[in-house]
N, C-alpha and C positions, 0 to 999 in steps of 0.2 A: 664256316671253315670246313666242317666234317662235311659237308652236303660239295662240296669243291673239292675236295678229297676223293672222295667216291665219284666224282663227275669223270676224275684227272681216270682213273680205274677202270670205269666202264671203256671211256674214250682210248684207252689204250689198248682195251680187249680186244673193240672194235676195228681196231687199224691191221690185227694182224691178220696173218693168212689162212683160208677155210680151216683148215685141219685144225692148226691150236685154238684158233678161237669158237671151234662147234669142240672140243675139247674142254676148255676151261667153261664155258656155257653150259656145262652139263655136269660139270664138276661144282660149279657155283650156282646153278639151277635152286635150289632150297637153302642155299646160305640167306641168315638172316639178314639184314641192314645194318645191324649194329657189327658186321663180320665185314661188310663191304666198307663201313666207314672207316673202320681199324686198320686196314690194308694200305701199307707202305711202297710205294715205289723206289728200287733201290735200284742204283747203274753201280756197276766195278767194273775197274780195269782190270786187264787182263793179271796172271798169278795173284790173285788174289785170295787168301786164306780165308773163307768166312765161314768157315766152321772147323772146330779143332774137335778131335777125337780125346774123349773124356769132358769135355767143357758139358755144364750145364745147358739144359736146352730151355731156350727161352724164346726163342722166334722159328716158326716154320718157315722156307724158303719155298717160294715156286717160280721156277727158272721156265723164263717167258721169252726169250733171245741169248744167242749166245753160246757157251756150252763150259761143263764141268768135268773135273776127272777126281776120282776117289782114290786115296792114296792110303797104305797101311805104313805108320812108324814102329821100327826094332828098335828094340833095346839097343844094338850097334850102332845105331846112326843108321842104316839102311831104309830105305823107304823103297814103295813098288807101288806100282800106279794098275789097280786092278780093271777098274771100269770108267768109261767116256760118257757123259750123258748128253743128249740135247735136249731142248725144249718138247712139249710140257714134262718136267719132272719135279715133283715135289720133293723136299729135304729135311727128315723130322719128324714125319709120321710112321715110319717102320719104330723109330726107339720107342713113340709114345704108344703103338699100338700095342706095344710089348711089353710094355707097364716102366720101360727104363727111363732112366731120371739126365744119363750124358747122351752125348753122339756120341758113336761109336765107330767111327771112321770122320780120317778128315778130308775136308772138300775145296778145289781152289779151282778159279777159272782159268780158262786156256785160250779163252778171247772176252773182247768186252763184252760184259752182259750184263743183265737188266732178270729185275726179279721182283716180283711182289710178296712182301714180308708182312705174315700173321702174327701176332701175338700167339704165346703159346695158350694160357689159359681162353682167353679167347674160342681159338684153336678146337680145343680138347669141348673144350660147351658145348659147339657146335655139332664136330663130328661124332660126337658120341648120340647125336640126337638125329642126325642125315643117314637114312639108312642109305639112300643112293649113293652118296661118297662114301659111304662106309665101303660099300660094294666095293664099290671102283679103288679106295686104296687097296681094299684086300687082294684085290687082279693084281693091282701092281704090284705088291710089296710079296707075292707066292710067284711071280715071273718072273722079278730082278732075283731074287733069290734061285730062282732053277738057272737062269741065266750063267748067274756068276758062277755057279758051282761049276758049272758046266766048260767057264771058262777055265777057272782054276785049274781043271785038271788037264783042261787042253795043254794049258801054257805050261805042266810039270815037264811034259816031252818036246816042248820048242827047244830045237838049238839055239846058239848066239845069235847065227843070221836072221833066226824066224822071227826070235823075239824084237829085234833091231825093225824089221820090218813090220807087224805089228804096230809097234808104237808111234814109226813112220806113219804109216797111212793112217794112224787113227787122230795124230799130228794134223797131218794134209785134210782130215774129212771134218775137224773141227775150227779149221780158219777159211774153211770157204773154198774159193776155186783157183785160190793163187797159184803160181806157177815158182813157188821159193820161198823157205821158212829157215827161221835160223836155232839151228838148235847144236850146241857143245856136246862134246862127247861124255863129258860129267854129265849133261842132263841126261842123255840119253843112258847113261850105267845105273845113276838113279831111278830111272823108272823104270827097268827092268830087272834090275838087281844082279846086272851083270859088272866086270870087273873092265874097267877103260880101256886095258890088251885088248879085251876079248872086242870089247865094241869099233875098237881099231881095226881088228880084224875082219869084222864082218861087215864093217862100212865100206874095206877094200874090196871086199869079195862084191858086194852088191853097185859098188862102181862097174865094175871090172864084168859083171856081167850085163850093165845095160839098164839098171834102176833108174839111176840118178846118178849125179853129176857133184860134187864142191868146190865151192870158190869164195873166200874170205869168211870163211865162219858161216855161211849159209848154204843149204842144200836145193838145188835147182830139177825141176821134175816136170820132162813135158807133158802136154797132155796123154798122148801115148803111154808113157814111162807109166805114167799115174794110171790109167785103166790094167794095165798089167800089172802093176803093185795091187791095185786092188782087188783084182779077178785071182791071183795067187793068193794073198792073205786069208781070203775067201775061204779059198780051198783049204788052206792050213783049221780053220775051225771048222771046216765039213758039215759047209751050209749053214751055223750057227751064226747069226745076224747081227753081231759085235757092237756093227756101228748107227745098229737104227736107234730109235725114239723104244726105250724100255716101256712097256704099257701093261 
């Protein structure tokens, strides 16, 4: 059964595309076999919460399809959706490499996604003995970190419009190449921490110059529309690369 397990593992690494799988190959390069057998394959639907901020950490996540956004909750009910991830990113290893015992942020998906879930002690065996992943979390977990900061303080000076947009395209660049996603204007105050007026307002404004378009609850964006949202947002982080694969 464990040896069908790890078949089901490999056979999935194998299927995906150069990048993540000469990625995760090198990331799993020195894991032992008892780390390959342990490894869970897990699909979710899209909003999916599978990690709550404070919750005990018992399983490491590594997002292999799909994509994630990390959200902070206020005491008010407010919630703000700080960063977008895609594939390969692992979820789990900054707490533990910090000796913390919860997450510290929670994590939901924004399309369907697929993940191979570690045990944590497991987990911690191993990477405490791989100095190659060790490496390779430390790269990660010192760039998502400059990253984020870097974002935070961008987004202190976005106006309404910026932020609205922003979230669009990062929306748009987490469902693929559609040409229409349906998103409320509650969603959209929620993850910017803006107020429904304001988000009313600037959904008119970026009509009204040429964005995008609405019609029943859904926002429609041609190809065009969308390399212009993206080439502006761009600009708004000044070169800072928002929407790649954090590494």
């Amino acid at each position: 059964m464990l040896n069908r397990q790890m078949d089901r593992v490999l056979d999935l690494i194998a299927a995906l595309d150069d990048e993540r799988r000469n990625y995760l190959n090198k990331y799993l390069e020195n894991a032992p076999i008892s780390i390959l057998e342990q490894i869970e394959i897990m699909d979710m639907k899209e909003g999916t919460v599978f990690i709550y901020e404070g919750e005990q950490i018992e399983k490491i996540y590594i997002l292999v399809d799909g994509g994630v956004k990390a959200t902070d909750q206020y005491r008010d009910g407010v919630s703000f959706e700080y960063m977008w991830f895609k594939p390969i990113k692992v979820f789990g290893t900054m707490e533990i490499l910090l000796d913390m015992d919860t997450y510290r942020t929670s994590l939901t998906t924004v399309t369907v996604s697929r993940f191979l879930v570690i045990p944590r002690r497991a987990f911690e065996k191993w990477i405490n003995h791989d100095e190659k992943a060790l490496r390779i979390e430390a790269k990660t977990m010192g760039t998502y970190l400059l990253t984020q900061a870097k974002m935070a303080r961008a987004f202190l000076f976005f106006e309404g419009k910026q932020r609205v947009m922003v979230f669009i395209m990062a929306t748009l660049d987490m469902n693929g190449g559609g040409d229409s996603i349906r998103l409320s204007r509650q969603s959209i105050a929620d993850s910017t921490g803006l107020s429904t007026r304001t988000v009313d307002r600037a959904m008119k404004e970026l009509m009204d110059e040429g964005y995008l378009r609405c019609r029943g609850g859904r926002l429609y964006i041609s190809q065009e529309q969308r390399e212009r949202l993206k080439q502006d947002t761009e600009d708004l982080w000044q070169g800072l690369d928002s929407w790649g694969r954090i590494l």
